[in-house]
C-alpha positions as CSV (number, residue, x, y, z in Angstrom):
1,X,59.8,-2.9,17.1
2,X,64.0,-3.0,17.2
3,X,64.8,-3.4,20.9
4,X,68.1,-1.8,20.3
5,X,67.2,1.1,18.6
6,X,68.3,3.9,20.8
7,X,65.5,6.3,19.8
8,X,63.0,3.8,20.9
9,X,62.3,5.1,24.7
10,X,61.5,8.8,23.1
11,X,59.2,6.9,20.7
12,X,57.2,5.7,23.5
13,X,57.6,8.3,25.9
14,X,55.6,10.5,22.3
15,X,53.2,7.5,22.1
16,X,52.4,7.7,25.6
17,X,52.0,11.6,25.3
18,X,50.0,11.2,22.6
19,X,47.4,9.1,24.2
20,X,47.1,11.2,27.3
21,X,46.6,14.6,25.3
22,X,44.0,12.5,23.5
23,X,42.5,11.2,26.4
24,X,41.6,14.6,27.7
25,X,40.1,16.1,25.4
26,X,36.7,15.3,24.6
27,X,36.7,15.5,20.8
28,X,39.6,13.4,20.0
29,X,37.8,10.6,22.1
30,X,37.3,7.6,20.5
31,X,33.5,5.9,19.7
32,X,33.6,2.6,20.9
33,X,32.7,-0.2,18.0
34,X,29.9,-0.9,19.0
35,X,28.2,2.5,19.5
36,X,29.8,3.2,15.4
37,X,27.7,0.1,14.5
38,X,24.7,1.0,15.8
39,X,24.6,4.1,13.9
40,X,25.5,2.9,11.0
41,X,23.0,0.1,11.3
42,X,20.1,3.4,11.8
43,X,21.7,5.1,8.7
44,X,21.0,2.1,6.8
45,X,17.6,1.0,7.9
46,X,16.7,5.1,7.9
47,X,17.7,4.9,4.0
48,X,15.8,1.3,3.3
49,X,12.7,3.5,4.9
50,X,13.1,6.0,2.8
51,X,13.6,3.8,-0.3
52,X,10.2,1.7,0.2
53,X,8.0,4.9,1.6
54,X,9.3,6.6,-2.1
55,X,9.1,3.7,-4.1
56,X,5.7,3.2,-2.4
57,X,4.4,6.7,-3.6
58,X,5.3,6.2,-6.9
59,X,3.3,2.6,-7.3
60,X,-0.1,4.7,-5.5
61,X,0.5,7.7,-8.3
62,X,0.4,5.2,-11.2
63,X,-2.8,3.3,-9.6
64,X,-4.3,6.5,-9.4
65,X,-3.5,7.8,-12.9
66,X,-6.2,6.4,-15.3
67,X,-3.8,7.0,-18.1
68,X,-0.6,5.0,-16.7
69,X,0.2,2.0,-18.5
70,X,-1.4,3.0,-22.0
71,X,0.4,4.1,-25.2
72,X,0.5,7.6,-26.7
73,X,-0.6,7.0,-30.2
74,X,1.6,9.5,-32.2
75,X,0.8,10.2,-35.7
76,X,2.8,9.2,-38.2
């Protein structure tokens, strides 16, 4: 920041505004880090779930399948 630049009080004073209109209303509030980590960190382990329970059904529908595994002889 240029301590003699002469717009540099009105830059701060906006800054300053800024942050108070922010402050009072609810939706322009900021998460805090650690409350975006968390939730991130249940995203993530909600899609490894869902990864292993699918991957998990599709392993069971081949055990089941007496025909899994064996080549279609085609004629020639």
């Amino acid at each position: 920041m240029n301590m003699n630049d002469p717009r540099l009080a009105a830059r701060i004073e906006s800054s300053a505004m800024e942050a108070r209109i922010s402050g009072q209303n609810p939706r322009m509030r900021r998460r805090s880090p650690l409350k975006s980590m968390m939730i991130t960190l249940l995203v993530l382990i909600a899609l490894i779930v869902a990864v292993v329970i699918w991957m998990g059904s599709m392993t069971i529908n081949e055990t089941n399948d007496p025909s899994a595994g064996q080549a279609i002889n085609a004629p020639r």
